[in-house]
C-alpha atoms as an extended CHARMM CRD file, in Angstrom:
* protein
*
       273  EXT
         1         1  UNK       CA              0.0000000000        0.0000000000        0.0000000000  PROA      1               0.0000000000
         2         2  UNK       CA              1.5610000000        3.6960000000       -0.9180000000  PROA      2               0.0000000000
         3         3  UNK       CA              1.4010000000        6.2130000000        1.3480000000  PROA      3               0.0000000000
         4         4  UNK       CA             -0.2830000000        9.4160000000        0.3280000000  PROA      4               0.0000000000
         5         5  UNK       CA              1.6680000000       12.6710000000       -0.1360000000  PROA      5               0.0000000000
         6         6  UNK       CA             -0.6590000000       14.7540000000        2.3780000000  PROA      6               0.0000000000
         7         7  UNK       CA             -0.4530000000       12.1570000000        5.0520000000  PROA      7               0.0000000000
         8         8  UNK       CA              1.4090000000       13.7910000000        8.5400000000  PROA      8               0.0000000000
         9         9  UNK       CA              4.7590000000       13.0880000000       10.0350000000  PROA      9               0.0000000000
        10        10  UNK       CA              4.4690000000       12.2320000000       13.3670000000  PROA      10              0.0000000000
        11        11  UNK       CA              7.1520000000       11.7190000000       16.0080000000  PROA      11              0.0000000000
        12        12  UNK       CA              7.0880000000        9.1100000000       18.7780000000  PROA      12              0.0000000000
        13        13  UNK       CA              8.9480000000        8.0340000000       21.4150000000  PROA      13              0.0000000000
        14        14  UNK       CA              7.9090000000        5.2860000000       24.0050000000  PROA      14              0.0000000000
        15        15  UNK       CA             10.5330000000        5.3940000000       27.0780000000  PROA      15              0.0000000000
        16        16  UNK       CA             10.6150000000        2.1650000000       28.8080000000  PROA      16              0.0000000000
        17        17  UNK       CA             12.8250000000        0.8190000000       31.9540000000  PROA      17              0.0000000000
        18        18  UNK       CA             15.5380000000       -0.5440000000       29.9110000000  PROA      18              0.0000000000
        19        19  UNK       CA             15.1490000000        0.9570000000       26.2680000000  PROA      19              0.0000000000
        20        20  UNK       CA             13.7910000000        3.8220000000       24.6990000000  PROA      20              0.0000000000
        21        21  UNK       CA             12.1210000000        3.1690000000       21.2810000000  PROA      21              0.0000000000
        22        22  UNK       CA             11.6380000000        6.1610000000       18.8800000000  PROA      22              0.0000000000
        23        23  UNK       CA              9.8310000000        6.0400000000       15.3300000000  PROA      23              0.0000000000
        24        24  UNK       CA              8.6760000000        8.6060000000       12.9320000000  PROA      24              0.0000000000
        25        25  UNK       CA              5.3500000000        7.3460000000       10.6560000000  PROA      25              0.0000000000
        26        26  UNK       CA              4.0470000000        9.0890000000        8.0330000000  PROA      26              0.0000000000
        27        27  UNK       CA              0.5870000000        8.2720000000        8.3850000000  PROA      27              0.0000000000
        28        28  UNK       CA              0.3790000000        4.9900000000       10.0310000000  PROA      28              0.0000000000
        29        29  UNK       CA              3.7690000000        3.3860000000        8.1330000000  PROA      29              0.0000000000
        30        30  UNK       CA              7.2850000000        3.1090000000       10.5340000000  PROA      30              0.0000000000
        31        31  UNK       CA              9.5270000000        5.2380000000        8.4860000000  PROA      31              0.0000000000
        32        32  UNK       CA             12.3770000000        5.7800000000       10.4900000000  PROA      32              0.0000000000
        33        33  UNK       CA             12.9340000000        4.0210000000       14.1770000000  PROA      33              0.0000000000
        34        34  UNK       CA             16.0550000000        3.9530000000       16.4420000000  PROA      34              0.0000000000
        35        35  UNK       CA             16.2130000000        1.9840000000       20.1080000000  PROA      35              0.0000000000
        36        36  UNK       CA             17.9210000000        3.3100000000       22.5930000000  PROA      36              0.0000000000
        37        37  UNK       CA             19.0330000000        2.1980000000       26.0060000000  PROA      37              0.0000000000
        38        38  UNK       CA             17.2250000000        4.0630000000       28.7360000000  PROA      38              0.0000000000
        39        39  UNK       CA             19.0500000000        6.3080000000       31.1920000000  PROA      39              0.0000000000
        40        40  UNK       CA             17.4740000000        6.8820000000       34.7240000000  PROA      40              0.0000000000
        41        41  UNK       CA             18.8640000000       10.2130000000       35.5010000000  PROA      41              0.0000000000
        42        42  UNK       CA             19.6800000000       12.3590000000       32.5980000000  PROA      42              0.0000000000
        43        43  UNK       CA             18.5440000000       16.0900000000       31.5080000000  PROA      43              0.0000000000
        44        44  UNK       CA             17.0520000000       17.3840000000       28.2760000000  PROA      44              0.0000000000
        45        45  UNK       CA             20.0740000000       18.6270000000       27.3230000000  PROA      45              0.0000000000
        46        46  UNK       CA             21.0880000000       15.0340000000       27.3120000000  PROA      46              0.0000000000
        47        47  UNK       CA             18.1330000000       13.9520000000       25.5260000000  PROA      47              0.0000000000
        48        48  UNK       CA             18.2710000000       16.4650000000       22.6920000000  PROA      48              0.0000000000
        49        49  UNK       CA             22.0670000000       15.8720000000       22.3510000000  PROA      49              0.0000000000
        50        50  UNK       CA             21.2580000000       12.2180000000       21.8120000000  PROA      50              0.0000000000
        51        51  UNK       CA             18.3050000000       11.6870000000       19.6270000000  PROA      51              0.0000000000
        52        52  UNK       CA             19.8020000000       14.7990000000       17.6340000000  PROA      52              0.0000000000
        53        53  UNK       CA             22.1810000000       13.3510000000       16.2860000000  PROA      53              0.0000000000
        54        54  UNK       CA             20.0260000000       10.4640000000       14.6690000000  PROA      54              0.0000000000
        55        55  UNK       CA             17.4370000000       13.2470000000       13.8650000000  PROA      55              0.0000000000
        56        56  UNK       CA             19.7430000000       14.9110000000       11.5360000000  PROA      56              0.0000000000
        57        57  UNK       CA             20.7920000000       11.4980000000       10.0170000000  PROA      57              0.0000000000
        58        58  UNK       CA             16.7900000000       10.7230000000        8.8870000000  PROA      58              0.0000000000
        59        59  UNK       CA             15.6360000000       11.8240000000        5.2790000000  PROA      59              0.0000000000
        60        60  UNK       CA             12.5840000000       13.3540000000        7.3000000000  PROA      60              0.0000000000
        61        61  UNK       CA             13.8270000000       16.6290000000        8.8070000000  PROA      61              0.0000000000
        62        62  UNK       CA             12.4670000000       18.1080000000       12.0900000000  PROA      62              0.0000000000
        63        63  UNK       CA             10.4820000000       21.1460000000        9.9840000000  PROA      63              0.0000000000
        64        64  UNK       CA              8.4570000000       17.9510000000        8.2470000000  PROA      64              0.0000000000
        65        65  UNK       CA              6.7140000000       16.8220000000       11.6680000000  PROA      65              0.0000000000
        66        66  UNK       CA              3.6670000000       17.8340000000       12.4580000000  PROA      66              0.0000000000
        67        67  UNK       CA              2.8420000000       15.6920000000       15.3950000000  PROA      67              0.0000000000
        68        68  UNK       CA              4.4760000000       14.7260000000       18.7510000000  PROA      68              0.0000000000
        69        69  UNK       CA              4.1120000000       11.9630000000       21.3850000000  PROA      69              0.0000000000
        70        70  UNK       CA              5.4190000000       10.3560000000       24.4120000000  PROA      70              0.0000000000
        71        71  UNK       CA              5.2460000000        7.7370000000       26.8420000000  PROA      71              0.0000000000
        72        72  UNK       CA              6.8460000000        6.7770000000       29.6210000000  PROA      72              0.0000000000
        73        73  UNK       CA              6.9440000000        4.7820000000       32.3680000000  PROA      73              0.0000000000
        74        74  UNK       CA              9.6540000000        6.1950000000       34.1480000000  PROA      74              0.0000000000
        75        75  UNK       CA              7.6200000000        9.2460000000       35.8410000000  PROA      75              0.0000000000
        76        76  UNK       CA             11.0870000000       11.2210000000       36.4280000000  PROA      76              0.0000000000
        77        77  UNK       CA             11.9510000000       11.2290000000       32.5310000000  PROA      77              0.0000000000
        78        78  UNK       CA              8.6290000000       12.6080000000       32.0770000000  PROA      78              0.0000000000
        79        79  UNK       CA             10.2730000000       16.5230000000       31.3300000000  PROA      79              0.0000000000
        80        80  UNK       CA             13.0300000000       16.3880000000       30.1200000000  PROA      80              0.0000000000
        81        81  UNK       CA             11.7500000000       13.9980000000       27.2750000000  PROA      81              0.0000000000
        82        82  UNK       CA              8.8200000000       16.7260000000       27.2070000000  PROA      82              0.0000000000
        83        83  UNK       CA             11.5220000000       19.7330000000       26.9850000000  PROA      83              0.0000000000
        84        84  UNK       CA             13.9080000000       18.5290000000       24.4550000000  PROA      84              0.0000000000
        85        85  UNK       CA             11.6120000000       17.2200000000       22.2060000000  PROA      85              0.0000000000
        86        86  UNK       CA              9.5500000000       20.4020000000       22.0770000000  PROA      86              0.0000000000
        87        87  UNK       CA             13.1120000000       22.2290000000       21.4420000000  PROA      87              0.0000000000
        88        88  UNK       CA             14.0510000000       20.1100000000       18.7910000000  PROA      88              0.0000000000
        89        89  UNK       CA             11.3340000000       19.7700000000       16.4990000000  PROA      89              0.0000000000
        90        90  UNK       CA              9.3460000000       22.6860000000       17.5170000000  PROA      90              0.0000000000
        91        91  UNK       CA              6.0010000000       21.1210000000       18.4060000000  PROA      91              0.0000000000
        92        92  UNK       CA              3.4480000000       20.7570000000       20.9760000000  PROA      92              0.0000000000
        93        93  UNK       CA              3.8290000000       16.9960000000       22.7370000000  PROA      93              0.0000000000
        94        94  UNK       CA              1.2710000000       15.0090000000       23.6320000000  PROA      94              0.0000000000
        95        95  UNK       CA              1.9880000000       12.8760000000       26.8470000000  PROA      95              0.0000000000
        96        96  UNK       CA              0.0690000000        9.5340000000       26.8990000000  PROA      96              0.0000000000
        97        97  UNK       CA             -1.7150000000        8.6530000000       30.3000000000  PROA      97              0.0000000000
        98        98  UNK       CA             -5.4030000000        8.1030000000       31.9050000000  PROA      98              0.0000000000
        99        99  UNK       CA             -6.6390000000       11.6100000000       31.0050000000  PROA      99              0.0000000000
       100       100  UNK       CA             -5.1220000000       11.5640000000       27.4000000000  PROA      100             0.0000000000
       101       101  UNK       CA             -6.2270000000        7.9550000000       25.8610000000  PROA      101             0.0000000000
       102       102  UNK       CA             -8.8500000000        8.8880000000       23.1780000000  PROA      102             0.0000000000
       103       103  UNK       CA            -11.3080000000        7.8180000000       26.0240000000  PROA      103             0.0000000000
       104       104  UNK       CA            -10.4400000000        4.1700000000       26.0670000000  PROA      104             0.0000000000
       105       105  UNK       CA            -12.0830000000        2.7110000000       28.8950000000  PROA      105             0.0000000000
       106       106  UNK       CA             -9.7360000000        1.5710000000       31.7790000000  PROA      106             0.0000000000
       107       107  UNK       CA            -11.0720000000       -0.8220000000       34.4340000000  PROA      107             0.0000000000
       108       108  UNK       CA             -8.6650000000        0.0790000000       37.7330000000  PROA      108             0.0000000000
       109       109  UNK       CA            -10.2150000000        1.8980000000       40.4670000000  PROA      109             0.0000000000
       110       110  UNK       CA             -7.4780000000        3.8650000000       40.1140000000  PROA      110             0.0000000000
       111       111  UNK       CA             -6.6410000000        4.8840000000       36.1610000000  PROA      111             0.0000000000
       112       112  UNK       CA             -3.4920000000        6.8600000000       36.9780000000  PROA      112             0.0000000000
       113       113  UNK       CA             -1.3480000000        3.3560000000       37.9830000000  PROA      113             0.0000000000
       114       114  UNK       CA             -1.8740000000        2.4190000000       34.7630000000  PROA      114             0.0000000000
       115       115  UNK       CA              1.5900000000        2.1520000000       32.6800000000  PROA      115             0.0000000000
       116       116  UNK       CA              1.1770000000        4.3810000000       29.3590000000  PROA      116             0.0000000000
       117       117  UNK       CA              2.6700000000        1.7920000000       27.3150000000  PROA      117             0.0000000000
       118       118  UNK       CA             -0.1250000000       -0.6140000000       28.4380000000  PROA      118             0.0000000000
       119       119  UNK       CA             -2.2570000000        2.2400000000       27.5640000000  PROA      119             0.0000000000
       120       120  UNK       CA             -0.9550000000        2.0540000000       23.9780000000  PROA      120             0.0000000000
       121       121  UNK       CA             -1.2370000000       -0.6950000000       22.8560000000  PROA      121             0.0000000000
       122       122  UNK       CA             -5.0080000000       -1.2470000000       23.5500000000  PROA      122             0.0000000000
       123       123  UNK       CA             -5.0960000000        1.9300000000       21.7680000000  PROA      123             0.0000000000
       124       124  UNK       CA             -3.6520000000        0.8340000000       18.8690000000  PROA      124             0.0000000000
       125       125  UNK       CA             -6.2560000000       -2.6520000000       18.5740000000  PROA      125             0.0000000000
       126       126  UNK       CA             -9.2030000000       -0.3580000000       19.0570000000  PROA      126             0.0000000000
       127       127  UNK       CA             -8.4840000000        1.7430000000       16.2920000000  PROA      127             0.0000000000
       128       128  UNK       CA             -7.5950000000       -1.4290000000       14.0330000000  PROA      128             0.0000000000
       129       129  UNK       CA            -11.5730000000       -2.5090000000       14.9610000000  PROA      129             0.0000000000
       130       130  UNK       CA            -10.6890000000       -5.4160000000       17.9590000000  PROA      130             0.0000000000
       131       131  UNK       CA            -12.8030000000       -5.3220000000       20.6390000000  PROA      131             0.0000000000
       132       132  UNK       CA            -10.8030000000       -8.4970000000       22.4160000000  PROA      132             0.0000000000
       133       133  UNK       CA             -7.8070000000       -8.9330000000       22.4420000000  PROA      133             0.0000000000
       134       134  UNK       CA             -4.4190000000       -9.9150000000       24.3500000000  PROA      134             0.0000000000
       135       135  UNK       CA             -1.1250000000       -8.1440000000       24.1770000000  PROA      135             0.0000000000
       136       136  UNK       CA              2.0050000000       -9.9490000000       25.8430000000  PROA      136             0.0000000000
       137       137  UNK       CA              4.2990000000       -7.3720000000       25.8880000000  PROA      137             0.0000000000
       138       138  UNK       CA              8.2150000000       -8.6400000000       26.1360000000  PROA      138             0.0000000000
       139       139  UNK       CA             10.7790000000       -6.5670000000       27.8660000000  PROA      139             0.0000000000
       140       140  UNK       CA             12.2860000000       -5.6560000000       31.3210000000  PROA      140             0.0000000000
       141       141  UNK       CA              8.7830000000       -6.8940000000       32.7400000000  PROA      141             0.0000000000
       142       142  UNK       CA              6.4860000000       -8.6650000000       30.6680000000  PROA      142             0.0000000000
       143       143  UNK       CA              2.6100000000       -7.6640000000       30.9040000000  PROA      143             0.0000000000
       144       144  UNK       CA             -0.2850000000       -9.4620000000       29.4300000000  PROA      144             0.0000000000
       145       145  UNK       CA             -2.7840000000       -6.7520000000       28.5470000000  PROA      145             0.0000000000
       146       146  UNK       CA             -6.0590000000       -7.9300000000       28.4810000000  PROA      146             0.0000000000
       147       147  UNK       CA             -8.5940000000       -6.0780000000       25.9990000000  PROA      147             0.0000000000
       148       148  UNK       CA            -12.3930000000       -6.4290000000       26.4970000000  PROA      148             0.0000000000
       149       149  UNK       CA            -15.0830000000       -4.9030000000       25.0410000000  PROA      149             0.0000000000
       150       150  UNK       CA            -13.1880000000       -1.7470000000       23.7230000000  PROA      150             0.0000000000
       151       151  UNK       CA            -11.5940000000       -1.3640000000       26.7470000000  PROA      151             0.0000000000
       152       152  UNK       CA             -8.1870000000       -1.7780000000       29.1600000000  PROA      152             0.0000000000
       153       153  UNK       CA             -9.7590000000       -4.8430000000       31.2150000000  PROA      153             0.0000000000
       154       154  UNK       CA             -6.8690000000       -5.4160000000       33.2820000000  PROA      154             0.0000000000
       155       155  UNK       CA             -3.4310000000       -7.8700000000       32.8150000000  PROA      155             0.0000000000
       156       156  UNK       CA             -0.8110000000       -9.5160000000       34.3520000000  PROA      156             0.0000000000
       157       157  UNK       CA              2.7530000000       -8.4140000000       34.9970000000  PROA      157             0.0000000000
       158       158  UNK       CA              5.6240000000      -10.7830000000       35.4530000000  PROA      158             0.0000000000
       159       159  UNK       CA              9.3700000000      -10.5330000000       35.6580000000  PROA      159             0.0000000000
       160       160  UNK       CA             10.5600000000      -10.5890000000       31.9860000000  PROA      160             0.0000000000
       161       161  UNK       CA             13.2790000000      -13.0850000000       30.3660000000  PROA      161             0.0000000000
       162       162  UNK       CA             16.0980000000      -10.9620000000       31.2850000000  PROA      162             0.0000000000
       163       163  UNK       CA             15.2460000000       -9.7780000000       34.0590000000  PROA      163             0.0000000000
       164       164  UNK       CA             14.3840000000      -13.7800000000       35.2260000000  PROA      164             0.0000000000
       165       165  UNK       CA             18.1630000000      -14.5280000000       34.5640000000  PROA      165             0.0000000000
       166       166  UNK       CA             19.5280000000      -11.1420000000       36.2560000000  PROA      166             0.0000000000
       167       167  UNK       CA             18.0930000000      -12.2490000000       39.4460000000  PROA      167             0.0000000000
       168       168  UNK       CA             18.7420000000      -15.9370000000       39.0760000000  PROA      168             0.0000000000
       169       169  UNK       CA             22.9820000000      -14.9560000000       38.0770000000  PROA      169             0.0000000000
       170       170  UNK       CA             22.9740000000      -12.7630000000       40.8760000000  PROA      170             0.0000000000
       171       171  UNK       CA             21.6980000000      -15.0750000000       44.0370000000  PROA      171             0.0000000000
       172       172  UNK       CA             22.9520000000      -18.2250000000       42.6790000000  PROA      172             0.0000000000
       173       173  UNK       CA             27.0200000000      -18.0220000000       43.5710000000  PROA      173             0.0000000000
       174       174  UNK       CA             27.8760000000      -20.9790000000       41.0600000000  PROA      174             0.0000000000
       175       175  UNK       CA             25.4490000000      -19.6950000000       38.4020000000  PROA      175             0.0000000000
       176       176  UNK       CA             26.9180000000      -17.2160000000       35.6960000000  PROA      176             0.0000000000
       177       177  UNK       CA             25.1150000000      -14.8970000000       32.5690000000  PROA      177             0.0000000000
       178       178  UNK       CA             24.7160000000      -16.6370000000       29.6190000000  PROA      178             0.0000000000
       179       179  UNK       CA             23.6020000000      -15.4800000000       26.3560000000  PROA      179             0.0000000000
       180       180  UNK       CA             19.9120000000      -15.7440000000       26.1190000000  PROA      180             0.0000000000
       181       181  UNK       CA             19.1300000000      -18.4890000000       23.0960000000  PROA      181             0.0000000000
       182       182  UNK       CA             16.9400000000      -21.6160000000       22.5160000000  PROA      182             0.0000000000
       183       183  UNK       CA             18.9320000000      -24.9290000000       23.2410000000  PROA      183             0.0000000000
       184       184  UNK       CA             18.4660000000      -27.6180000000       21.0990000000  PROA      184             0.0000000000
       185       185  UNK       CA             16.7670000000      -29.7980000000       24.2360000000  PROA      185             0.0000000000
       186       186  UNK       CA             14.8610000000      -29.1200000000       27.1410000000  PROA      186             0.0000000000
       187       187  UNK       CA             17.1090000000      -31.8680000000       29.1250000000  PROA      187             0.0000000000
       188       188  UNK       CA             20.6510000000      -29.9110000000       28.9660000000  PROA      188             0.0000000000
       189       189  UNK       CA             24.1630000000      -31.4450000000       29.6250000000  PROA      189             0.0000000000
       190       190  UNK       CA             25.7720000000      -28.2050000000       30.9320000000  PROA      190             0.0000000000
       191       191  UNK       CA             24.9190000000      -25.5720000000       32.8860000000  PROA      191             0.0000000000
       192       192  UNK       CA             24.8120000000      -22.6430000000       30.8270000000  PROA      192             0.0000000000
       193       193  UNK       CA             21.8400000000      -24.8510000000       28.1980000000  PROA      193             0.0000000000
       194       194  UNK       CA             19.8940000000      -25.7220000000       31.7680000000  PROA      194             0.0000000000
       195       195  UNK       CA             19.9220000000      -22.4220000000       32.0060000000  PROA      195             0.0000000000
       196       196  UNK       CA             18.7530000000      -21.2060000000       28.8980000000  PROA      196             0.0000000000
       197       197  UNK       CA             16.4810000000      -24.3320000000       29.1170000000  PROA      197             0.0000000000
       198       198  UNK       CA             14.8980000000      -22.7960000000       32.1220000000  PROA      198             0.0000000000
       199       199  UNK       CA             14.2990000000      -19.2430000000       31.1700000000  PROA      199             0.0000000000
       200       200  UNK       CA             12.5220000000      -19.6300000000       27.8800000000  PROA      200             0.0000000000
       201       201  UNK       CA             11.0060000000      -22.9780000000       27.7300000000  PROA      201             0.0000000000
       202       202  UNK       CA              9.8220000000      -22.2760000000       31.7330000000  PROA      202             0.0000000000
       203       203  UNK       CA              8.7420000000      -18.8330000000       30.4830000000  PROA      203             0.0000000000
       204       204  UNK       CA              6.8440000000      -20.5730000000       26.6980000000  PROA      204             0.0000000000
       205       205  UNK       CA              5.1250000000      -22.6510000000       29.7480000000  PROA      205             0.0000000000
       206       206  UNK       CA              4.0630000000      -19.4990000000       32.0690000000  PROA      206             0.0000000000
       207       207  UNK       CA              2.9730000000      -17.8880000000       28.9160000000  PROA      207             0.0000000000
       208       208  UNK       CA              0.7450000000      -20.2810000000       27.0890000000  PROA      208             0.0000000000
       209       209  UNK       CA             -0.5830000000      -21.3350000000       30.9750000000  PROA      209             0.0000000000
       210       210  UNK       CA             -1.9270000000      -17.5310000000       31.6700000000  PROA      210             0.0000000000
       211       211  UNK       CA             -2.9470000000      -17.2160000000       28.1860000000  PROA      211             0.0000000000
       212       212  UNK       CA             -5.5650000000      -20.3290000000       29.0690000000  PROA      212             0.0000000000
       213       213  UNK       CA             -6.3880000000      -18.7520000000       32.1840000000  PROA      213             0.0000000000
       214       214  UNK       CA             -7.0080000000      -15.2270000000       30.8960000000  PROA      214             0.0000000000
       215       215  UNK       CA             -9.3610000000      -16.6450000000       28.1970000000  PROA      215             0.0000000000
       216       216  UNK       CA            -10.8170000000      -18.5830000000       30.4060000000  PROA      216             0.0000000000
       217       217  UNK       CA            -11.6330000000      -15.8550000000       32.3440000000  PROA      217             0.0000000000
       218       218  UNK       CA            -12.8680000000      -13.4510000000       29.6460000000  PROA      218             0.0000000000
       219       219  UNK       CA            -15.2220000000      -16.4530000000       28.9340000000  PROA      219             0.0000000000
       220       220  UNK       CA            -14.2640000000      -16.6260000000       25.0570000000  PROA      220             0.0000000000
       221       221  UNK       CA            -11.9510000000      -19.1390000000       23.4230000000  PROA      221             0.0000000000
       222       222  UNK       CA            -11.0140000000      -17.0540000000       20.5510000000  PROA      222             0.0000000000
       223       223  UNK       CA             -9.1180000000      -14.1730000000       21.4040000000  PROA      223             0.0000000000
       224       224  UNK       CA             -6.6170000000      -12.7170000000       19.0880000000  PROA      224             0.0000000000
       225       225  UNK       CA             -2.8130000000      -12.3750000000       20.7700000000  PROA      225             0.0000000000
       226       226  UNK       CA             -0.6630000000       -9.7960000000       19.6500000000  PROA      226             0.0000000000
       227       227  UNK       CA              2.9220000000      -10.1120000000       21.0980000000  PROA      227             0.0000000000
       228       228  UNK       CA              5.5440000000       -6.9490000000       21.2440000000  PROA      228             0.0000000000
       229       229  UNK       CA              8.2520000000       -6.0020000000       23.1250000000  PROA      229             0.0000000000
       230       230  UNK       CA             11.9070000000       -7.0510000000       22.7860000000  PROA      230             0.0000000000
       231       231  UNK       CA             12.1030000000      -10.3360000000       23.1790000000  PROA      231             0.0000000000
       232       232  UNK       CA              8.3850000000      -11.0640000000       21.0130000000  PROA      232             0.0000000000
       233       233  UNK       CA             10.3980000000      -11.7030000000       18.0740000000  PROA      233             0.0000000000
       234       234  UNK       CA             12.6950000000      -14.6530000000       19.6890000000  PROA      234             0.0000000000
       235       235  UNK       CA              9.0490000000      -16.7270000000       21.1970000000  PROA      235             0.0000000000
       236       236  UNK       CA              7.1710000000      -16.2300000000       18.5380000000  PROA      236             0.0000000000
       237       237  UNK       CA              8.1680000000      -18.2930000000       16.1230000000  PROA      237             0.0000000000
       238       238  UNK       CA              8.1440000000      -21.2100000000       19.4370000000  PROA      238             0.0000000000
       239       239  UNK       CA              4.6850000000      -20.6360000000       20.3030000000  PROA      239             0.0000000000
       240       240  UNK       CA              1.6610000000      -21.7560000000       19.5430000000  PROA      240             0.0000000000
       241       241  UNK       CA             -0.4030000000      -18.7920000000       21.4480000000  PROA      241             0.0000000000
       242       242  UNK       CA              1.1730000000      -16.1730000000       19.8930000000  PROA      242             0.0000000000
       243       243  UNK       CA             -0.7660000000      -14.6340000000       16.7700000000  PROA      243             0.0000000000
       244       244  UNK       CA              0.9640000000      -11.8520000000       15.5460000000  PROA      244             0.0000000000
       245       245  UNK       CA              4.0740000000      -10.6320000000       16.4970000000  PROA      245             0.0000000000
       246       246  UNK       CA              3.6900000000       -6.8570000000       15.9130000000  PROA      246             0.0000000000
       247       247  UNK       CA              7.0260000000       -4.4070000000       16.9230000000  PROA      247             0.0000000000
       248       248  UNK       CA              5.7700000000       -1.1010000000       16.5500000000  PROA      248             0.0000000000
       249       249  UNK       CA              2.4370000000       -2.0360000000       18.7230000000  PROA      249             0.0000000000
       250       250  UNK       CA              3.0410000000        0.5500000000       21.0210000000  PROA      250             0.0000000000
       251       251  UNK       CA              4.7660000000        3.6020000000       18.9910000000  PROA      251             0.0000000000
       252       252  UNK       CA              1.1400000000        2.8440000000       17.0620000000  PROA      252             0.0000000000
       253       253  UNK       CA             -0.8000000000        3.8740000000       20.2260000000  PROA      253             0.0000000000
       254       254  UNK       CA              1.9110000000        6.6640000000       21.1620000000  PROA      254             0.0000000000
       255       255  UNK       CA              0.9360000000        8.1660000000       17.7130000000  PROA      255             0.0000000000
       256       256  UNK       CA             -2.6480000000        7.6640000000       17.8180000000  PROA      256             0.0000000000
       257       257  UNK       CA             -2.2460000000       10.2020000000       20.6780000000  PROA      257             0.0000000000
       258       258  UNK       CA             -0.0410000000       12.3230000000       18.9600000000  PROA      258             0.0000000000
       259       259  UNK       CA             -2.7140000000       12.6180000000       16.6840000000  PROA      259             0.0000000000
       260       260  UNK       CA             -5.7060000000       13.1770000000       18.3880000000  PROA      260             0.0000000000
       261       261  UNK       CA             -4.6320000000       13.7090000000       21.7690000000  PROA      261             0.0000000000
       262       262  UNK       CA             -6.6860000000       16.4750000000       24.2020000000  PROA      262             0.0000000000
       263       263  UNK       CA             -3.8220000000       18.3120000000       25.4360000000  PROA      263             0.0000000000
       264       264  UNK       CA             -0.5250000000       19.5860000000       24.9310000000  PROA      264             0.0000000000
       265       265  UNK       CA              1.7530000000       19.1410000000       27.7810000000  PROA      265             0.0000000000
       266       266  UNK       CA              3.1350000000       22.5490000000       29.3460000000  PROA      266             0.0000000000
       267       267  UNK       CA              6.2570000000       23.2860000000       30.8350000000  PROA      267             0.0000000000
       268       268  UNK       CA              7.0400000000       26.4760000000       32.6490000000  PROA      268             0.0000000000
       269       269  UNK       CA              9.8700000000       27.9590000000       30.1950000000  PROA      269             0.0000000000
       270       270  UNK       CA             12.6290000000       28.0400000000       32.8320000000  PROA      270             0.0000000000
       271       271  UNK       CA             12.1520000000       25.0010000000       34.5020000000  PROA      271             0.0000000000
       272       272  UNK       CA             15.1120000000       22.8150000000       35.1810000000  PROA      272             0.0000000000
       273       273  UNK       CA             14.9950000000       19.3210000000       35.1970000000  PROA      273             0.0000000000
């Protein structure tokens, strides 16, 4: 399908714990995207001097945008991600949380404790048409987003692949890292395999289980799964749950927002970070 000449630029950004993915679309096709590692404490300075440089690299210049957006779920990246990309490219942003979704229903008590990139991605099924659906989302933590009737319905959070093996390297004296990769058996004859063994196949297991359990719940044994995240590309092709392995899931929510979101976020002009 060809794009059309009038459709906008937007630019996205969707900071999570570990990385920070960033995409430009012109219309809804990824024409530019970079993936960067996240940093905890950093200013806007910092921010504009890095995602600058790839900026100026990218056939689409900063005067072509037309639309900004960002999420985060790393509350104290929140402005200066806000600040240097309004610096940069000159452009209102549109911060995605409870009180700028489009309206999408979310079923917590509390709407605020929901994670923005959760957010997105139900965001991005509704305007596709799905009113059910599942997203397992892959990286530091993975979450299984649960969509129901047009709406967030709630999820599931677990500790992601990674993030499994950090914690098992790190209490386990005799245990070391390993590069994460499928064995070529579930019984392993040396440690580092058992380990690999362990992480992914345990994790395919954990994953297809609360899959069951979550359509189950939702009373309906055709669901559609969407998987995302870093690691979605390395299960999917192993499981027999997964769908549709979609990358750019969430950037698609983030510029949904950055579309048709209800408010600019403001800054006070001489705030520091």
């Amino acid at each position: 399908m060809q794009m059309k000449k009038n459709e906008p630029f937007s630019f996205v950004v969707d900071v999570g714990n570990s990385h920070t993915v960033l995409g430009i679309f012109k219309g809804d096709k990824v024409v530019d995207h970079w993936r960067l590692t996240t940093r905890k404490e950093t200013t806007s300075d910092e921010v504009m001097n890095r995602i600058g440089g790839l900026v100026r690299f990218s056939e689409i210049k900063p005067s072509a945008i037309t639309h900004v957006g960002l999420s985060t779920v790393v509350p104290a990246l929140e402005r200066p991600w806000i600040k240097a990309l309004q610096t940069l490219l000159k452009r209102p942003v549109q911060v995605v949380s409870s009180k700028n979704c489009l309206d999408c229903p979310i079923a917590y008590p509390n709407p605020a404790t929901l994670g923005s990139d959760r957010l997105c991605n139900v965001i991005a099924l509704r305007d596709r048409g799905y009113k059910d659906a599942i997203v397992v989302d892959m990286g530091t933590a993975t979450t299984f987003d649960v969509m129901k009737n047009g709406g967030f319905a709630g999820g599931i959070i677990i500790p992601g692949i990674s993030a499994s093996l950090d914690v098992l390297t790190e209490k386990a004296a005799r245990l070391m890292p390993v590069s994460i990769e499928w064995p070529d058996h579930v019984i392993a004859n040396n440690t580092d395999d058992a380990i690999r063994a362990g992480l992914l196949y345990g994790f395919m297991a954990e994953l297809e289980t609360l899959v069951e359990k979550i359509k189950a719940e939702m009373g309906k044994k055709k669901v559609p799964v969407f998987a995302t995240g870093g690691w979605g590309r390395m299960v999917m092709g192993h499981s027999k749950v997964i769908d549709t392995y979609d990358p750019y899931l969430t950037l698609n929510g983030v510029r949904l927002v950055a579309l048709r979101g209800n408010g600019a976020a403001e800054l006070e002009k001489d705030s520091d970070e």
